[in-house]
C-alpha positions, 0 to 999 in steps of 0.5 A: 344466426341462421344456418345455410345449407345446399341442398341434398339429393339422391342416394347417400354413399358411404362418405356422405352418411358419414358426413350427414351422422357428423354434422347431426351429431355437431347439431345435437351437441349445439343444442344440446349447449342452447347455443344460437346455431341450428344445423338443418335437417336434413344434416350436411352430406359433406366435409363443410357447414357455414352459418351467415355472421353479420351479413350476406357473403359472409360465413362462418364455417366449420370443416371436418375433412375425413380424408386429412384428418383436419377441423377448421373453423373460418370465416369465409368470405364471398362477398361481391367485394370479397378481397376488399372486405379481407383488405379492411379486416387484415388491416386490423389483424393484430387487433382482432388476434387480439380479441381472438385469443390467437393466431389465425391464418389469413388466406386472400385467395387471389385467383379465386372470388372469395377469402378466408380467415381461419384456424385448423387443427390436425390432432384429432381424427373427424372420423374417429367417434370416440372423439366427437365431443372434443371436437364439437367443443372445439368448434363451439369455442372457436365459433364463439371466439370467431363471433366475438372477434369479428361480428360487429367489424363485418357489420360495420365493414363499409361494402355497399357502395363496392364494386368488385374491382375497385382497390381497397384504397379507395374505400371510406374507413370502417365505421367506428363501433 
């Protein structure tokens, strides 16, 4: 997989080392586990960090918000067909929770371009050190359950012909994997 990451300028305040000390940590921790995600370095000087899956447009990515005390891990979708995407995958939702392990929380967004499908959790505190290393195994095990569920149905997702616009029914079904 490869890692995606925006660039980072100017000096860091207080949040964004934070932030930056966090996700290198996370990055440490992943490769620590060998496992097939790479942060960048420099590390993320924010609450976000996406790693395509499958295809351009869409992400998976894990949040750890300081301010709500909140991990989320997601698939997030930004797709240029981003709401037919979602409509093909929630179409397949009790298969992929499933396949999942779980419940999870699907957002289409509506008034904005993209969607997301996720899981969060609020008992544990990103700022609190002590503890990291339940928190990244929490992230590396949804990661992995994210990736199973839902790597080859995006692959397989039938987009290229998408125009924004057009409605979900008028999509070919998904490939059979």
């Amino acid at each position: 997989m490869r890692a995606t990451l925006t660039a980072n300028t100017g000096p860091l305040d207080d949040r964004a080392k934070a932030y930056s000390a966090y996700w290198s940590g996370f990055g440490a921790f992943l490769q620590d586990k060998r496992a097939p995600y790479k942060i960048l370095n420099p590390a993320p000087h924010d609450y976000y960090y996406g790693f395509r899956i499958s295809r351009p447009g869409f992400a998976l990515a894990e949040t750890a918000g300081f301010r709500d005390r909140k991990l989320g891990v997601e698939i997030y979708i930004s797709h240029r067909a981003a709401k037919r995407a979602f409509d093909l995958l929630e179409a397949e939702r009790e298969a992929i929770e499933d396949e999942f392990g779980g419940q999870l929380d699907w957002h289409r967004l509506n008034d904005k371009k993209g969607c997301r499908i996720a899981v969060s959790r609020t008992d544990l505190d990103p700022r609190n050190e002590s503890q990291r290393a339940i928190q990244y195994d929490w992230f590396f095990d949804q990661m992995q359950r994210f990736s199973r569920a839902f790597r080859d149905r995006i692959r397989a997702l039938p987009l290229d012909n998408v125009e924004p616009g057009d409605p979900p029914s008028a999509l070919p079904a998904a490939a059979d994997s």
